[in-house]
N, C-alpha and C positions, 0 to 999 in steps of 0.2 A: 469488507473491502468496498462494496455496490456505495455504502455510506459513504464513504472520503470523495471516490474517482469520480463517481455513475459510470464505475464499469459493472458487468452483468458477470457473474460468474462463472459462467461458460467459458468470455475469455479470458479469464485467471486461470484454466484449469488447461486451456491450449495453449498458452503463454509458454516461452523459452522459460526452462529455469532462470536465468540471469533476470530474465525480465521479471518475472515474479521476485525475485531476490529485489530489482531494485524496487515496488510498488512496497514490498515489506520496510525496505529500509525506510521508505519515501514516509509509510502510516507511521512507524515509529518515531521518526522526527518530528512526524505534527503532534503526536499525542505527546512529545516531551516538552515539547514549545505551548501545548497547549495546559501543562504539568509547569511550567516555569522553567523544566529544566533543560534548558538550554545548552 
């Protein structure tokens, strides 16, 4: 995660679920886009 954001993962681990839910959706989107699959 520390890759994509430069968050530290301390606060991925105190993060709201939802919030973590949206950094998940957020890295999957890059790595599709970054896959072509857009």
């Amino acid at each position: 995660f520390a890759r994509h954001e430069g968050l530290h993962i301390e606060e991925l681990v105190c993060a709201p679920p939802s919030l973590e839910d949206t950094f998940v959706n957020i890295l999957d989107t890059n790595d599709s886009i970054r896959e072509g699959r857009t």
